[in-house]
N, C-alpha and C positions, 0 to 999 in steps of 0.2 A: 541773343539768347536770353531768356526769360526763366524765373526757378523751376517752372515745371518742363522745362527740358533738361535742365542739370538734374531733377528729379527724377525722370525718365529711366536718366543712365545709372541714378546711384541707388536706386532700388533693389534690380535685379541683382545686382553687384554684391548688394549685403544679404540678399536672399540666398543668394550663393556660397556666402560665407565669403566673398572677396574683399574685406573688409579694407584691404589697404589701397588697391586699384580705388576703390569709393572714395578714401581720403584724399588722394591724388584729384578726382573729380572737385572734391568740396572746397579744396585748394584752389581748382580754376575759378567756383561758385564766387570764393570768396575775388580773388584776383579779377573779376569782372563786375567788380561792385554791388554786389547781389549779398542779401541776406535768407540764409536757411529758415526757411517754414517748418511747421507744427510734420508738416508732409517729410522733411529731409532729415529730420531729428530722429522721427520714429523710422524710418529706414537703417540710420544709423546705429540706433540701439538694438534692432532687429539683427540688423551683423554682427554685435557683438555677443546677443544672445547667443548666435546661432554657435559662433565659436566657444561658447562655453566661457566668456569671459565678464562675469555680473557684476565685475568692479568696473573695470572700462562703461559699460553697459548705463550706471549708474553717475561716472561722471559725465556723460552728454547728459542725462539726463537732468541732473543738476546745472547744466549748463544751459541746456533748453530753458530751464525754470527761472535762471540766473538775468536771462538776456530778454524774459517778458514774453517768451513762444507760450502759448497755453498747452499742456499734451493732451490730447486726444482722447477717448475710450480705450483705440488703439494699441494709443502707447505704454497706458496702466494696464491692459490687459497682455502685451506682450511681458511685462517685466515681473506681473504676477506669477505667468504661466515659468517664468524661468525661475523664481524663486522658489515652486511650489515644485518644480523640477528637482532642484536642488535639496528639499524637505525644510526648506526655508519658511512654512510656512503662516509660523505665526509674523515674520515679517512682509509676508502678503498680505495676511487682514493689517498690517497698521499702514502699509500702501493702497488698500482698497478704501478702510477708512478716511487718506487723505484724497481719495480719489470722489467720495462719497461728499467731504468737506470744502472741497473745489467746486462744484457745481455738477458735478460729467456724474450722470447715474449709473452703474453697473448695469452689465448686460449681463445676461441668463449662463453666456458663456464667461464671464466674468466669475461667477457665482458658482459654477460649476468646477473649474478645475481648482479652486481650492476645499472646495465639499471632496472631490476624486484622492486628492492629497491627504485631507484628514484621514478618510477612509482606507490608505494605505498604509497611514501610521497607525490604525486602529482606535484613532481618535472617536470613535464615531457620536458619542454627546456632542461634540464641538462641531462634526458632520452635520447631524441633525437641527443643532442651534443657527448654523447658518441657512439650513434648506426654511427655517422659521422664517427666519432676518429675512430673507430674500423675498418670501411669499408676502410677507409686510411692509418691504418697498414696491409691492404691486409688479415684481417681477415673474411671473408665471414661469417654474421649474421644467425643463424640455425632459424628453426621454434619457439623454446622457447624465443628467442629475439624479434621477433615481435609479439608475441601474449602476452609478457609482455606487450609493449608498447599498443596495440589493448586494453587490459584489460587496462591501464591507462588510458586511452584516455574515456574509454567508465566512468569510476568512474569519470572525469571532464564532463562529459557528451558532450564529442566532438565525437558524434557517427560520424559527416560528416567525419573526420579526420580517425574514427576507419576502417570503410569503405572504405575510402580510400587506405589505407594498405593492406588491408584485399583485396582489386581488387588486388593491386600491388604485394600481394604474389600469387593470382589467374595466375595472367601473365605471370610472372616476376621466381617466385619461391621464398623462398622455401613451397611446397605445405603443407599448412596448416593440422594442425589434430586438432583431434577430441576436444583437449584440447582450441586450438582456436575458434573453431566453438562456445562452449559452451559461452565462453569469450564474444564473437561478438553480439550472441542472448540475452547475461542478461545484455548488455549493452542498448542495441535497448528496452528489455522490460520493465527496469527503466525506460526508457526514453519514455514511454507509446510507440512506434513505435512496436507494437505489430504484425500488417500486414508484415513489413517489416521483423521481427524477423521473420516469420513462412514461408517465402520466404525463409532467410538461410538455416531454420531448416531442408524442403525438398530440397534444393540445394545439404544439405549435402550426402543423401544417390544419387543423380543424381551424383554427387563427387565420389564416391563407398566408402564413411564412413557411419559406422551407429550407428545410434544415442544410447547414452549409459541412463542409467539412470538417471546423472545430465543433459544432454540436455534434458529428459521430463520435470523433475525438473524443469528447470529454468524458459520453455514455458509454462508450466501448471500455474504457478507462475506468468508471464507475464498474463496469461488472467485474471486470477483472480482479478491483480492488477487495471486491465482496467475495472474488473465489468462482464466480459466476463466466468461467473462459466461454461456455460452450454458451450462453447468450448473445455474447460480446461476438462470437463469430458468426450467428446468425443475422445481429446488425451488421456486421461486416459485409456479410453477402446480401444483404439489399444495399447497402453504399455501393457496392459492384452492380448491383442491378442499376442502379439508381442514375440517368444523364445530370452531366453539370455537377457531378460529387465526386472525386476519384481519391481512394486511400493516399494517404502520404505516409513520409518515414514515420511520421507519430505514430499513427494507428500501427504500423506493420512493427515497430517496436515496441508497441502497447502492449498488443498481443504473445509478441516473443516473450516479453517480463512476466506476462499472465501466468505462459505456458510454464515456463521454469519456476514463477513462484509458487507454483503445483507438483512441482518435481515432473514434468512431462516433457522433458527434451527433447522428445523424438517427435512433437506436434510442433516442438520451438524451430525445430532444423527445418521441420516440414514449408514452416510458414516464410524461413527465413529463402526457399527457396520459392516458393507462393511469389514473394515479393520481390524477388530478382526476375522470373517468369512475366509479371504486367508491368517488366520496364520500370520499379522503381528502385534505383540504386541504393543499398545497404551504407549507412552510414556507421561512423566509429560505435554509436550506441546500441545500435541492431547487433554486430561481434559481440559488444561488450556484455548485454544482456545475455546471451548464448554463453560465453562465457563465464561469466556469473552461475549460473544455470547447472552447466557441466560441474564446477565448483564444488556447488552443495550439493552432488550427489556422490561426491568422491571419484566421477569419470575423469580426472586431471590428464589424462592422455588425449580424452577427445577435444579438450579446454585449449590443449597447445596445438592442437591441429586447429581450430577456428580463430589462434593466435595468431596462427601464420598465414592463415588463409588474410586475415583480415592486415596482415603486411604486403601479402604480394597481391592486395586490392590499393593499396596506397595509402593506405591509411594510418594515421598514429597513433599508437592506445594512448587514453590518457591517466589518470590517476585512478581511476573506477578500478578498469583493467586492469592493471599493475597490480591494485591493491587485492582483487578479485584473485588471483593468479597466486598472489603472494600468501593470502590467506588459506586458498586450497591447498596449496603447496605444503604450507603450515600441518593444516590439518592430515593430511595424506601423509606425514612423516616424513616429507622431502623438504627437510632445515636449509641444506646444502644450494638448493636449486631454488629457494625463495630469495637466499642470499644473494645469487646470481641475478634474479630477476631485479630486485633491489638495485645493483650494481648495472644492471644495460638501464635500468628505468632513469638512475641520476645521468648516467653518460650520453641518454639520449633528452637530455634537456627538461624531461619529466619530474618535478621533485615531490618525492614522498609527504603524504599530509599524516596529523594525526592517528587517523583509522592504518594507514600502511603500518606505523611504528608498534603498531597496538597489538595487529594481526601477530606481528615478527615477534613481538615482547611475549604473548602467549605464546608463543611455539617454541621459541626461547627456552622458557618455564617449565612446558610441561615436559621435554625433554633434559632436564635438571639442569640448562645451561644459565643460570641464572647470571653468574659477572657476564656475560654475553648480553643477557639480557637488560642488566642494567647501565652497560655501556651504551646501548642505544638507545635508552632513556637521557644519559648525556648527550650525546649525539643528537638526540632530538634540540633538547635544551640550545645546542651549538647554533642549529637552525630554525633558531628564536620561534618553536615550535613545542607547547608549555604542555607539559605531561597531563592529560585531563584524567575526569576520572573515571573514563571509559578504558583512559590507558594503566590506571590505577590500579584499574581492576581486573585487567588483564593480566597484571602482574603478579595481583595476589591470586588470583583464580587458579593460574598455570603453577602457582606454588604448592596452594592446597591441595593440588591433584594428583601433585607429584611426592605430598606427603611433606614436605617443607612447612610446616604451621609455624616455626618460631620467627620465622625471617619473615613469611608472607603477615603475620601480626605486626613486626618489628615495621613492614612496608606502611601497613594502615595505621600505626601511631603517625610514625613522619606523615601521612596522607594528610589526616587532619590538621598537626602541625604547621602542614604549608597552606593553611584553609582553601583544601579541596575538598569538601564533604563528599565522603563518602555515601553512593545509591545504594538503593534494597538488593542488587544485582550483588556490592562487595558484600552487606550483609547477611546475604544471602550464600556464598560460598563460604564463607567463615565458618558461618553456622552450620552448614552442611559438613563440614570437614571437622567444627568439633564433636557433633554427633556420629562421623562415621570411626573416631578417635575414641567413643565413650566420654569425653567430655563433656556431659549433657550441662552441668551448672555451667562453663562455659557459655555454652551456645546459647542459656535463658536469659544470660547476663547483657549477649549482644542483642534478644530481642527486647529486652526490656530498655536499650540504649537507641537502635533505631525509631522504638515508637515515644522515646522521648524525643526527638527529631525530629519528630511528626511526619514519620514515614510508617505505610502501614503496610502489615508482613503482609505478602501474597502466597498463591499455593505452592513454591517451593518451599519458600520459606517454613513454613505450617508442615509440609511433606517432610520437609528434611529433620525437624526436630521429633516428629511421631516416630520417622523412622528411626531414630537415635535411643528411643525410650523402647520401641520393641526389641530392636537390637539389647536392650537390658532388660529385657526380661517384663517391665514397667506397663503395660495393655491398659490397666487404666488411666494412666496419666495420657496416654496415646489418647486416649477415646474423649481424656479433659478435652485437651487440644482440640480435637475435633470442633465440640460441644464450643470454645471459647472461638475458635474458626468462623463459626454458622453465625456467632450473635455480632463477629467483628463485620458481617457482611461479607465476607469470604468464601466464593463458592468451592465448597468442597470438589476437587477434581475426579478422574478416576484413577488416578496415581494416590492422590488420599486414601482412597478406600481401599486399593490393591495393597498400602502399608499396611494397615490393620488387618485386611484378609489374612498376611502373610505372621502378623501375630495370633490369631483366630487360629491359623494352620500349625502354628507351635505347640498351641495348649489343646492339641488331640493327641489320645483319642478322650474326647468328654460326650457328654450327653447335651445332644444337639437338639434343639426346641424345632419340634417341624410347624411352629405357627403359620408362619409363612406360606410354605410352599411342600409341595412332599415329590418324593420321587417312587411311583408307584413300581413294582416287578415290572411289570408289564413293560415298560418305557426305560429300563433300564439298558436294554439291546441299541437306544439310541449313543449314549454316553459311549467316547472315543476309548476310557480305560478306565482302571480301578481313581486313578487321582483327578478324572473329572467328576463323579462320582462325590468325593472327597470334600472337591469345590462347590459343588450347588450346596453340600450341607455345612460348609462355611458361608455360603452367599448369605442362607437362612440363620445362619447363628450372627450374622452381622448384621440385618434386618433385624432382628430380634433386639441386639444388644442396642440399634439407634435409638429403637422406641423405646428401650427403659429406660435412655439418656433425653429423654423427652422431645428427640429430633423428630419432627413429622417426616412422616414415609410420601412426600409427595412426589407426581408425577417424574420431576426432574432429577430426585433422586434415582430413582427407579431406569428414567434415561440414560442416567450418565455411569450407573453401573452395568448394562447390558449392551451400551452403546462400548463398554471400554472392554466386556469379556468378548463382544464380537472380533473388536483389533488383535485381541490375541489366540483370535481362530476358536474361543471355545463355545461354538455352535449352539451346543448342546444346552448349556446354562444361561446362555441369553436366550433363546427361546423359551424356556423353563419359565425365564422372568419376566419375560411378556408375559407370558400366561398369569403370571399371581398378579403380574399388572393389573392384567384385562378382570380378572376374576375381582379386584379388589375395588374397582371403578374407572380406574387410570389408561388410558392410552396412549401407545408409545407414538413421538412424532416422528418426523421424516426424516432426519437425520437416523436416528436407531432403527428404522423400517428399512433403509437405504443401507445402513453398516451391515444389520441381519442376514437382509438379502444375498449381500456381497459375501460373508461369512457364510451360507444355507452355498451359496454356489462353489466356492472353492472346494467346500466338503463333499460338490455333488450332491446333494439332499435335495434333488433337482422336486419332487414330491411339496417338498415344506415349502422351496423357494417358489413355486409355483403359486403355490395359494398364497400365501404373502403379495406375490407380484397380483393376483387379484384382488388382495385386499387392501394394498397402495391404490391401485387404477381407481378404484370405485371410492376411495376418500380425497382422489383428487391431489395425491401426490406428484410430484416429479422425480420421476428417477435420471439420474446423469450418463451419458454414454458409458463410463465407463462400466456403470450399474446393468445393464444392457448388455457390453460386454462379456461380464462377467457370466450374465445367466442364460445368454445365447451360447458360449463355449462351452458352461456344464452341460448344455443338452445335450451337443452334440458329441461328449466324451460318451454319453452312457446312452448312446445312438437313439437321441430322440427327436430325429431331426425334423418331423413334420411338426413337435412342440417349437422348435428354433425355430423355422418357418413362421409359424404364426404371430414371435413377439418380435421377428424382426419386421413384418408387414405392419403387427401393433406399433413398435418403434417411431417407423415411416410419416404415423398418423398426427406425430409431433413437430413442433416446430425444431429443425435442426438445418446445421449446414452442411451440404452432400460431401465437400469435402472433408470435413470433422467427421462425417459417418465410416467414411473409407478407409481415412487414418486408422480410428481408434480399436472401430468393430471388425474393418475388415484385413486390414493389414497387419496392426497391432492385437488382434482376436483371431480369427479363423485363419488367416493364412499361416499364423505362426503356429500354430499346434496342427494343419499337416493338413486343413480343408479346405483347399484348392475349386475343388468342383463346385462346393456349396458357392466361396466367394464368387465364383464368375456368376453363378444361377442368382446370387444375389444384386450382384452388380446389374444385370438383366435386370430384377423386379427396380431398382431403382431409376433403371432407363425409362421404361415404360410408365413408370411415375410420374417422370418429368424432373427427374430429382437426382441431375446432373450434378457430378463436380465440377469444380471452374479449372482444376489442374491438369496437368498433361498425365493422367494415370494410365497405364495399360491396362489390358482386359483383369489380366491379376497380377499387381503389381508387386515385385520384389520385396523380401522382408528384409526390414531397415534395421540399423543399429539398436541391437537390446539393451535397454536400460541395465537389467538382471546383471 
């Protein structure tokens, strides 16, 4: 027997990770007078890599060196790759360097996975220093090299720079695969650049690549993240369309988290049964998001029914769940039953992380159990689980609320004390609590101490302290604030301006400036009562009072005060303010076109929503199902059903997914307010479309669990 049959054996053996069988072999190697090759060495070190063990790994190798074996390419690039594993990686460049200094030139893959490494640690100057080095030992950089660096770039969120590359492999070479593409798109959809992302996505098959199922993944992921569900399911149903691509648990858990990060439960359950129907089993994350879901809507009854469903499927909540459950619980005023949950969650092997203790310490609080609360803050401590200041501030939050300021202040000295800095979230409840106190010098004291901090107030913050100054009486320091708001770069919200409305509304009855806007007799008959009436002639006296504080009346002003009286139904005076919009030069965007509409249909003003809905279409808006929804059920309330007829055929003309249409408009819309006849005549026009759903629905399917 000669070395390369004792090589033979002790190869695969270390490939294996059999690392000790191989010794036994190297035993015979030696026992038959044979010495180990450059070949037997790097197999060896190969086994130890594989087991994870880079000291052993490094004494053969020193051993190899020791005894006159020369190593390989091979062998430096196995011992790189495990060091660059282990984030070892500036001790991979001073091994490639002696790798360099030995004679043995790096190869491309050599070169590459410590570019991949930097790129992980966000290294990426010392990334791009080596993509240099490399090109200047005449090493030509493959596609896995720059799609590292693409993927780094996009994690610092340097998409301009990912893009950049990403043209220069278009040009240039080398042509990018499918592994890049994916990289480039989940970069673009973090970075909300969602249009841009869905440009690649069809570039790629114009490219002759085709998209695999992490590129649905990632874009379906991207819309969702943007708010964008009803996209996300139209890519979804061509992946259904699509051979060779079939949804996974990702996507059908993508979609779940979409739907409830929407408050849409009733699309989440939908989906969550979508994907038990094409055979793909629900895993802990599918429950866990549906649960989550239920959570924040306060349904905690339907939370513990997909609790247990997702028990007597086999499965084990993990801390998500528990803490999702424990939280709602919290919130929903069942102290008693979070504690319980708390108590099966440790006994079944599950243990509580920061966020669980956080959830428990505010609910704690706000039910004035404070030593309860603070004992679990020990408790935590016990299990070397360090109170952060999310748990900080949970603490003091559930104090403030509960009217406890001396203790919850008493809490944020020792905070700082244990240098846990305090975020804008504690400064931000502080301050709200000593302006709902009348403590306003208080409250200017902690913002003049967070933006020593160099933290900068946002719109609570800014809301809560104007509302503390109207509360006294104070309108012009209210409207400082403002004016100090706009120049901090702080977009006034419509919670801003609804505080100062609500001081506007103190100091009547006075003499209201109708520069703005007027409300003629005639048009009075619109307005729901005497106090919206009231309102338009505050809108106008708050218009008034911007511009003599030298704020420009621009368009996004104008938006986000008519986009916020539409959420609170008052029809009347957001249209009003489109109007002085349109009048003044200004047009309202999609969003305020979209709230309007939704606000013109609940009121039935089926007239006004009409014409709007024509003057969205024709500027080339998108309205959302639920938009659709909305103003195909007012038709049909005030029987005008051949107008329903038409925008649901107009509807049709969009890109949407048949089953999302069913859901939303026909199950959750017309069947639940009593029209039976219409949904089947509709479900007809969509047959003969071609514009199928993929689910098993009957002719008019059952109405599902009400959010309401």
């Amino acid at each position: 027997m000669n070395v390369v049959t004792f090589n033979a054996v002790i190869n695969p053996l270390c490939k294996n990770g059999n690392l000790l069988e191989a010794k036994k072999v190297l035993s015979k190697l030696f026992e038959s007078g044979l010495k180990p090759d450059s070949f037997t060495y790097t197999s060896l070190i190969l086994g130890c890599c594989r087991k994870r063990d880079l000291d052993s790994a490094f004494e053969v190798f020193d051993q190899m060196v020791k005894v006159g074996c020369k190593p390989s390419s091979v062998t430096y690039s196995i011992l790189i790759n495990s060091l660059c594993d282990f984030g070892r990686v500036d001790e991979a460049m001073r091994l490639m360097k002696q790798m360099s200094d030995s004679g043995i030139k790096p190869t491309v893959h050599t070169y590459t996975v410590p570019i991949d490494a930097f790129c992980g640690l966000g290294r990426m100057t010392d990334a791009c220093k080596l993509l240099v080095a490399m090109k200047k030992a005449g090493v030509s950089p493959n596609v896995h090299s720059y799609t590292a660096l693409i993927s780094g770039l996009c994690k610092l969120s340097c998409v301009n720079a990912a893009i950049g590359l990403f043209n220069q492999m278009i040009r240039r070479g080398p042509v990018p695969s499918v592994i890049t593409y994916n990289a480039l798109i989940n970069g673009l959809c973090e970075q909300g650049k969602v249009r841009l992302a869905l440009r690649i996505f069809d570039l790629m098959e114009i490219n002759g690549f085709y998209q695999n199922t992490n590129t649905y993944n990632v874009m379906i992921k991207g819309f969702c993240l943007s708010g964008k569900v009803e996209k996300a399911m139209v890519l979804f149903g061509k992946m259904l369309a699509r051979k060779g691509v079939r949804p996974n648990q990702v996507t059908y858990n993508t979609i779940i988290k979409g739907y409830c990060d929407m408050g849409n439960v009733n699309n989440a359950v939908r989906m969550l049964d979508l994907m038990k129907e094409w055979g793909c089993k629900p895993d802990e994350w599918s429950f866990t998001e549906l649960i989550s879901g239920f959570c924040q809507i306060g349904k905690l009854d339907l939370a513990s029914l997909v609790f247990d469903e997702m028990l007597s499927n086999g499965l084990s909540p993990n801390v998500v769940t528990y803490t999702a459950m424990i939280d709602g619980s919290c919130k929903n005023n069942e102290l008693d039953n979070a504690l319980h949950l708390l108590e099966k969650m440790e006994n079944n092997g599950c243990k509580p992380n920061v966020k669980t203790f956080s959830a428990l310490i505010d609910g704690l609080c706000k039910q004035n159990r404070v030593s309860d609360a603070q004992e679990f803050c020990q408790k935590m401590i016990d299990q070397n689980l360090l109170p952060n200041v999310v748990t900080y501030t949970a603490l003091i939050d559930g104090l403030c609320k509960n009217g406890s300021m001396p203790i919850a202040f008493k809490i944020f000295t020792e905070m700082k004390q244990k240098d846990c800095q305090p975020n804008l979230h504690t400064y931000s409840s502080l301050i709200h609590s000593f302006c709902q106190m009348g403590s306003i010098e208080e409250a200017e004291k902690l913002l003049t101490e967070l933006e020593r901090m160099g933290l900068s107030p946002d719109q609570v913050t800014y809301n809560s302290l104007m509302d503390g100054y109207v509360m006294l009486g104070n309108l012009n320091r209210a409207f400082e604030l403002l004016k100090q708001m706009s120049n901090a770069g702080c977009k006034p919200s419509y919670g801003t301006y609804h505080v100062l409305l609500k001081g506007l509304l103190k100091k009547l009855p006075q003499q209201v400036h109708q520069k703005h806007m007027t409300v003629p007799d005639t048009e009075l008959s619109y307005a729901s009562d005497e106090k919206a009436i009231i309102t338009m002639k505050i809108v106008s006296s708050l218009l008034v009072k911007l511009e003599e504080l030298g704020c420009d009346l621009t368009n996004d002003v104008h938006d986000t005060l008519a986009t916020g009286l539409c959420g609170e139904g008052r029809w009347f005076e957001a249209n009003e303010l489109v109007r002085s919009m349109i009048d003044r030069g200004f047009y309202p965007d999609e969003e305020l076109c979209c709230s309007l509409l939704d606000a013109l249909s609940c009121a039935l003003e089926v007239d006004l929503a009409l014409k709007l809905f024509d003057e969205m279409n024709s500027r080339g808006f998108e309205l959302s199902l639920a938009e659709y929804k909305a103003l195909i059920c007012a038709l049909c309330r005030v029987d005008r059903l051949a107008d329903a007829n038409e925008v649901f055929e107009k509807m049709l003309t969009k890109d949407w997914n048949p089953d999302e249409v069913v859901w939303t408009v026909l199950i959750d819309g017309l069947l639940s307010i009593g029209f039976e006849n219409l949904c089947a005549k509709f479900l007809q026009i969509m047959d003969i479309r071609g514009f199928k759903p993929m689910s098993k629905i009957a002719s008019v399917p059952e109405i599902e669990v009400s959010q309401g």
